[in-house]
N, C-alpha and C positions, 0 to 999 in steps of 0.2 A: 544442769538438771536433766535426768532421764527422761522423767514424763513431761509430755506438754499441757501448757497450764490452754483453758479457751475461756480468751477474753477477748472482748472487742476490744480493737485498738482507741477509735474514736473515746472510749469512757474512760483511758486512760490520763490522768493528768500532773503534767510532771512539775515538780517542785527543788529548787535552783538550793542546795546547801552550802557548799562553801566553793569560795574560786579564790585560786591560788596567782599571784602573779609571780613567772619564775624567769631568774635573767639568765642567759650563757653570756659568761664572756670571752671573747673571741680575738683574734689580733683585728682583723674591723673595726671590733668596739663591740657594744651590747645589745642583745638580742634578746628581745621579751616575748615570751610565750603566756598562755593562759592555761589551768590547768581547773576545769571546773567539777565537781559531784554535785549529781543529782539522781533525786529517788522520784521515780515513776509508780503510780499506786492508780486502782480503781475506787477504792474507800469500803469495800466489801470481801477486804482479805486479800487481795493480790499487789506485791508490791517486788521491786527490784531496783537493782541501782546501776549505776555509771559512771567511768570519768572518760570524759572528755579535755581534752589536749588541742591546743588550737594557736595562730598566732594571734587572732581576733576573739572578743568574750562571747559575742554570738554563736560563733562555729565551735568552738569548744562546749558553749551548753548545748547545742543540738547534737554534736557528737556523741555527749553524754548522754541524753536521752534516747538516741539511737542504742546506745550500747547497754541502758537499762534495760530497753524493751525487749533485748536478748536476755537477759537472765530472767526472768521471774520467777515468781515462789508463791503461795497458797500460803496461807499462815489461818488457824483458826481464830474467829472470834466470837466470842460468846457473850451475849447481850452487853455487846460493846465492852468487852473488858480481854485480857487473856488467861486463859482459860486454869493457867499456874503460874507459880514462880518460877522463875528460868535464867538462870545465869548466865555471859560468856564474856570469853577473851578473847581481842584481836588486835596481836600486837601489844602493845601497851596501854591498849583503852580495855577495859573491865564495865561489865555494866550488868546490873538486880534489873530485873522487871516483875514489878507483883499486880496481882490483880489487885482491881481497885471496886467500892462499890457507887451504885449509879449518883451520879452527880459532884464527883472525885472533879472530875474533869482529867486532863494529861499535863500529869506532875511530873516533867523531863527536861534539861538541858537542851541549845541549840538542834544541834544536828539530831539527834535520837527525838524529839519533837516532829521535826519534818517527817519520819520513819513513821509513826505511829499515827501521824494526822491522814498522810498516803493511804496507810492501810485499812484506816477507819476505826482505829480504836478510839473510842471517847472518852473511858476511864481507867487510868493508869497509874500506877506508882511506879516511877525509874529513878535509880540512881547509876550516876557515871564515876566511876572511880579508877586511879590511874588518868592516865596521858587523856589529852581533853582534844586532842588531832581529830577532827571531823571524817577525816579517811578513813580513821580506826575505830573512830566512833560508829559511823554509820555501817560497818562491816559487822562489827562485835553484837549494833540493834540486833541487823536482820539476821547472822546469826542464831542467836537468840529465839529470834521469830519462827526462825525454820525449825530449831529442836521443836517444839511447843505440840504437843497432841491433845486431843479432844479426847469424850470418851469414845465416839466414832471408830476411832484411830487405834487406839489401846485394844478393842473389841475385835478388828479384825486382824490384830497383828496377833494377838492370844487363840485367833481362831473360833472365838463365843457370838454369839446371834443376836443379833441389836436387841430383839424382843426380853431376853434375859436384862440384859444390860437396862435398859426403860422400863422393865416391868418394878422393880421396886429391889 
């Protein structure tokens, strides 16, 4: 990402999605690695992810959250909901995101749960369609997240003066 997002680190809090156990085998014998994602989120719209690689599941989730904390993203949220519906593909996971209204609660599958709890959305309607891989799941959320504009956003990519746009 171009811009830099400003968040405190401290309010960030990372949340463990899927950990992989993967073997090499080798003339030695077998060598287990861990392979863990996780998505890093402050609960008020900022959220990113990571994988972490490790021979131990500890050092692999701190990896990963080291490595979320490098990507972030801003995603809007509008009185806890997203703001449209917004589709995407990654890889072979597919996934709907529609807004929902207050007290929905976050209607989503494993991994796209964690995505949306992170970033503080409270009421959603997801669906996961295609390959259910948390990798590509949680890629295709955020995704997803990042197409997503406000009317904020719409207002000054058009060039028009928020006052128009709020006045009715």
């Amino acid at each position: 990402m171009a811009n830099r997002i400003n968040v405190n680190v401290e309010d960030l809090k990372d949340r463990l999605v899927a950990i992989n156990r993967v073997v090499k085998v080798t003339k030695g014998g077998r060598t287990f690695t861990f392979a863990a994602i996780v998505v890093v989120g402050d609960g008020k719209g900022v959220i990113g992810y990571g994988l972490g690689k490790a021979g131990e599941v500890t050092a692999a989730i701190a990896k990963g959250v080291e490595a979320a904390k490098k990507n972030l993203i801003q995603v809007p949220v509008l009185k806890g909901t997203v703001p449209h519906e917004q589709a995407a593909r990654f890889g072979g996971a597919e996934v709907l995101i529609l807004p929902a209204s207050e007290g929905t609660g976050v209607v989503a599958g494993g991994a796209m749960r964690a995505v949306f709890e992170s970033v503080g959305v409270k009421d959603v309607l997801a669906k996961s369609k295609g390959s259910s891989n948390p990798h590509n799941l949680v890629k295709a959320t955020i995704k997803a997240l990042s197409e997503m504009r406000d009317a904020r956003m719409v207002a000054q990519q058009r060039g028009v003066s928020l006052e128009k746009v709020f006045r009715g």
